[in-house]
C-alpha positions in Angstrom: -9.0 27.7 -11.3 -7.0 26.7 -13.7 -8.6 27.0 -17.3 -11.4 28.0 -16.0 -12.5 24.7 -14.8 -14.5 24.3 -11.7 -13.0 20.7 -10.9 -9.8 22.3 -10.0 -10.9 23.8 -6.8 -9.7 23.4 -3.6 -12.6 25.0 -2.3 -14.2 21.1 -0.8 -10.5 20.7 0.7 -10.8 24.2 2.2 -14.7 23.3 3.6 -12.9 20.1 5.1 -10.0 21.7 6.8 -11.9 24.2 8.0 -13.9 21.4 9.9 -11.2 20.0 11.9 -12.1 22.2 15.1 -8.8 20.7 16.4 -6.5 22.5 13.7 -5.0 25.7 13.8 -3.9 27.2 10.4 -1.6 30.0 10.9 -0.2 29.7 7.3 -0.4 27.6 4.6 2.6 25.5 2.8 1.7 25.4 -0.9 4.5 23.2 -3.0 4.1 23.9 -6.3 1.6 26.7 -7.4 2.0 27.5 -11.5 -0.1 30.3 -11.7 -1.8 30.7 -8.5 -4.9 29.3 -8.8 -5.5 27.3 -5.9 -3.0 30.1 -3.9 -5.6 32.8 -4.2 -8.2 30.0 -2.5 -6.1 29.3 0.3 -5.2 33.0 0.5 -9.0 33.9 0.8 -9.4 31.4 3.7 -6.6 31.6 5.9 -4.3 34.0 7.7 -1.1 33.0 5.1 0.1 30.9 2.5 3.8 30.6 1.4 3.8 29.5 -2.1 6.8 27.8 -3.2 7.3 26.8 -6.9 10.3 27.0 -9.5 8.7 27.6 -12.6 12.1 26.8 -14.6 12.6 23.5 -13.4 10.9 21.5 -16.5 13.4 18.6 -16.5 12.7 17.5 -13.2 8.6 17.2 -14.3 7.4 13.6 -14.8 5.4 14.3 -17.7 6.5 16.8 -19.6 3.1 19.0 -20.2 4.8 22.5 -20.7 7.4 24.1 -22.0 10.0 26.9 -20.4 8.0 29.4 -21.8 4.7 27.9 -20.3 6.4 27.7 -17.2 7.6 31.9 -17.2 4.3 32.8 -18.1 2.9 30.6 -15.2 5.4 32.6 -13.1 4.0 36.3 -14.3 0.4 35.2 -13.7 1.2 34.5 -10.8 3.1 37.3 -10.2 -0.1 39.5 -11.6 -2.6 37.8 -9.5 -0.9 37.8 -6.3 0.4 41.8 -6.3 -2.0 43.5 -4.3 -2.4 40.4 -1.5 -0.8 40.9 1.7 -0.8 37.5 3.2 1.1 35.8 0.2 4.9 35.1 0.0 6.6 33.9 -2.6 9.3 31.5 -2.3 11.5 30.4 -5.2 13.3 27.3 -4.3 12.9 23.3 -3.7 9.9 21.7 -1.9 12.0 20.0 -0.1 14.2 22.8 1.2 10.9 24.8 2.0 9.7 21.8 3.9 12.8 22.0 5.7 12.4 25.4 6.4 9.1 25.8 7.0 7.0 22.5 7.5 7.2 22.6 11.0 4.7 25.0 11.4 2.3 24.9 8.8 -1.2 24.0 9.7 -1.6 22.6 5.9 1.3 22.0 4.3 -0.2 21.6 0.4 1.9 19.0 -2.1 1.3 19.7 -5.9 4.6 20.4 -7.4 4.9 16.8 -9.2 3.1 13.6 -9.6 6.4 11.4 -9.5 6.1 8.7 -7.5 9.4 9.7 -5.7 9.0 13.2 -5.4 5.9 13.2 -3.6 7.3 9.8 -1.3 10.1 12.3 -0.1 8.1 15.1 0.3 5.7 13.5 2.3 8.8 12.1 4.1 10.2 15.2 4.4 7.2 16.7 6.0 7.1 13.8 8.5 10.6 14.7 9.6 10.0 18.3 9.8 6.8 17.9 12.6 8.7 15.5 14.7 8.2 16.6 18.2 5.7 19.0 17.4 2.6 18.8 19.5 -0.2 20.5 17.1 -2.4 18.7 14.8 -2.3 19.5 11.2 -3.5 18.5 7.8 -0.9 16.9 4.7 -3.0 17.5 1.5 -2.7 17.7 -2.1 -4.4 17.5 -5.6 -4.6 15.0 -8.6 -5.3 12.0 -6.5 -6.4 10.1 -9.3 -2.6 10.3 -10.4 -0.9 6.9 -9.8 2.3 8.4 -8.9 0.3 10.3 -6.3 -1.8 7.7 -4.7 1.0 5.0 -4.5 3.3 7.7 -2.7 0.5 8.8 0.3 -1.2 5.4 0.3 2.6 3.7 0.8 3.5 6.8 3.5 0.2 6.6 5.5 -1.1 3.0 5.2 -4.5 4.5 4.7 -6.7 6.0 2.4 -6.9 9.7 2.7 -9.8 11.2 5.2 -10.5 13.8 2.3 -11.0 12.7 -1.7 -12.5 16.2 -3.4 -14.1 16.0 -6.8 -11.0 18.7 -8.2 -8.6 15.3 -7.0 -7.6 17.0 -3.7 -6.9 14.7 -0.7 -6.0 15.5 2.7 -4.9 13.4 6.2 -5.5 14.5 9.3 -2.6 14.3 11.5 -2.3 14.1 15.1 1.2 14.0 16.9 1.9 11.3 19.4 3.2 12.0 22.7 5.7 9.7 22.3 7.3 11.1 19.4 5.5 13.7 17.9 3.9 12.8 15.0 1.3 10.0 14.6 0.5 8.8 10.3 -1.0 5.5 11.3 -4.6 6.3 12.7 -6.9 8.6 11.6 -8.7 10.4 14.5 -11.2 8.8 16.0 -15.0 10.3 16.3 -16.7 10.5 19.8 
C-alpha cells in the first residue's frame, strides 16, 4: 500500500472479482505499477500478474507528482519486493503495446499507469480491440476513480457507471462477450 495507507488497497476490488463465479483469472494485466503495491495483492490472489510500467517515462505523466529519481527508486522497490515471487513478470514497455500483446487473455486487465483523459480512453480502447472474438468473460478495472480524467474516460467507453467503486478509488466492469462479436461494454450482467 502505498505510504502505508490502507485506502490504497485493492483488496475490495480483489473480494469483488473473486465473486464473479463466471470469470476465470489466469493472470493478471497490471498497467502501471510504481512500486508494487497493489502487484503484490494481485500476486497473493491469483495464479499471475504481468506488471507493466516504465518508470522513466515522466513527460508523458499528466500531473507531474515525481521526479526521474522518484520514478528509479519506484523501479528498485519494486524490483526488491517482487525478487523471491514466482508468479510475477516484469514487463518494461507501453500499456498499449502490452495490451496488444497480452490483453487478450487476461482475466483482469488492471489500468493505473495515468489519469489523462486520453491515455486511459485508448487504453480502455485498446483493451476492447484486443478481446474481440474472444468468448470468456473478464473484468476491466482500475484505481483513482475519483480522478476526472479517469471517470470521463470509462464513463465515455462504457456508458455506465462501473459495477465496482472501492473505498482505495478502484473500479471494475464486468464484461461479457457477445456472440455476435465478441465483446459486449453496453450491459452489465444481469442477476437471476
Amino acid at each position: 500500500m502505498r505510504g502505508n495507507k490502507p485506502h490504497n488497497s485493492v483488496l475490495g476490488l480483489i473480494d469483488w472479482v473473486k465473486g464473479l463465479d463466471d470469470v476465470s483469472i489466469k493472470y493478471v494485466l497490471e498497467l502501471g505499477v510504481f512500486s508494487g503495491e497493489s502487484t503484490i495483492l494481485f500476486a497473493a490472489a491469483f495464479p499471475g500478474v504481468v506488471a507493466v510500467d516504465l518508470w522513466d517515462d515522466i513527460q508523458n505523466m499528466d500531473v507531474i507528482t515525481a521526479t526521474l529519481d522518484d520514478m528509479r527508486e519506484a523501479e528498485q522497490v519494486f524490483r526488491s519486493r517482487m525478487k523471491e515471487r514466482k508468479n510475477i513478470i516484469q514487463m518494461r514497455c507501453e500499456t498499449v503495446t502490452a495490451i496488444r500483446l497480452l490483453g487478450h487473455a487476461a482475466g483482469l486487465i488492471y489500468v493505473d499507469a495515468t489519469h489523462a483523459f486520453s491515455t486511459v480512453k485508448q487504453e480502455l480502447n485498446e483493451i476492447k480491440i484486443a478481446r474481440l472474438g474472444h468468448r470468456s468473460q473478464y473484468v476491466t478495472a482500475g484505481h483513482d476513480w475519483r480522478h476526472p480524467g479517469v471517470k470521463r474516460a470509462a464513463r465515455q467507453h462504457f456508458r455506465r457507471e462501473p459495477e465496482f467503486v472501492g473505498t482505495d478509488g478502484s473500479w471494475g466492469y464486468h464484461i461479457q462477450p457477445r456472440p455476435t462479436n465478441g465483446y459486449s461494454d453496453e450491459q452489465p450482467k444481469q442477476s437471476v
